[in-house]
C-alpha positions in Angstrom: -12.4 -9.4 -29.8 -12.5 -8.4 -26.0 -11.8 -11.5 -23.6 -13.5 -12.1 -20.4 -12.1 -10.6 -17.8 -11.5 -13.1 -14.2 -12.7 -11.4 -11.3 -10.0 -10.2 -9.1 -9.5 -11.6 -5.6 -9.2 -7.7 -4.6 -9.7 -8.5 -0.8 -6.5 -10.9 -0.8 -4.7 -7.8 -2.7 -5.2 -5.5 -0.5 -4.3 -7.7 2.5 -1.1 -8.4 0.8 -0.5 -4.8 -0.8 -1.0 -3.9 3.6 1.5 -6.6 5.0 4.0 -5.6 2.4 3.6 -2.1 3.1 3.9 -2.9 7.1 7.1 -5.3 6.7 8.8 -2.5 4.4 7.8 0.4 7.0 8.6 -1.5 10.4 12.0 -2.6 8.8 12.9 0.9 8.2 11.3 2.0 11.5 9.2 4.3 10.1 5.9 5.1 12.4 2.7 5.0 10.5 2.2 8.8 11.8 5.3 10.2 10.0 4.6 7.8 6.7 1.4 9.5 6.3 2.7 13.2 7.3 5.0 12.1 4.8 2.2 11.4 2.1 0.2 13.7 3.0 -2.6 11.7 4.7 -3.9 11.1 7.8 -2.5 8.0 10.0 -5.8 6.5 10.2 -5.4 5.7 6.1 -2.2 4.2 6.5 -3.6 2.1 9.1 -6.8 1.0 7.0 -4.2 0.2 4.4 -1.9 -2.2 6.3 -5.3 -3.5 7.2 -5.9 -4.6 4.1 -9.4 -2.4 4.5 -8.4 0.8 2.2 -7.8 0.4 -1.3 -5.2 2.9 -1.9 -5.2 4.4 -5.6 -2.2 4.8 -8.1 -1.1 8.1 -6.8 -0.7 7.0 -3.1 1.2 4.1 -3.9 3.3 6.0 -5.8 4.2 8.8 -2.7 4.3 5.7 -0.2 7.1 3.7 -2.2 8.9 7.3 -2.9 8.6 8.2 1.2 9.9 5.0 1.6 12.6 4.9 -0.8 11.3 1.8 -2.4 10.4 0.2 -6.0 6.4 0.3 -6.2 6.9 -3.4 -7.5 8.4 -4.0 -3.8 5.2 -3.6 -2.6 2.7 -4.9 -4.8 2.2 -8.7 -4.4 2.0 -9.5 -8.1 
């Protein structure tokens, strides 16, 4: 038996997922430019992200919470 699945607010995730990721990189004092040389992506991206406007996948939250030296969980919203 499969059970319906709710739709997922994804818009307020990712607007979340980017404030999180901004508090945790300004309190470090990390620029966006040397968080995304540090993940290998261009600044632009992290930007979108904190924007709430990039969805980033699996593997990029995985490099941004390790650049940061953080649990992922610190940085998801749920």
């Amino acid at each position: 038996m499969r059970l319906p699945l709710a739709p997922l607010p994804y818009t307020s995730i990712l607007k979340h997922f980017g404030k999180n990721l901004q508090k945790v990189r300004r309190e470090q004092d990390v620029s966006q430019e040397k968080l995304a040389e540090a993940i290998g992506v261009n600044r632009t991206y992290v930007s979108l992200i904190e924007q709430g406007q990039r969805n980033p996948s699996l593997k990029n939250i995985y490099r941004i919470a390790k650049a940061l030296s953080v649990p992922s969980s610190k940085l998801l919203p749920f």
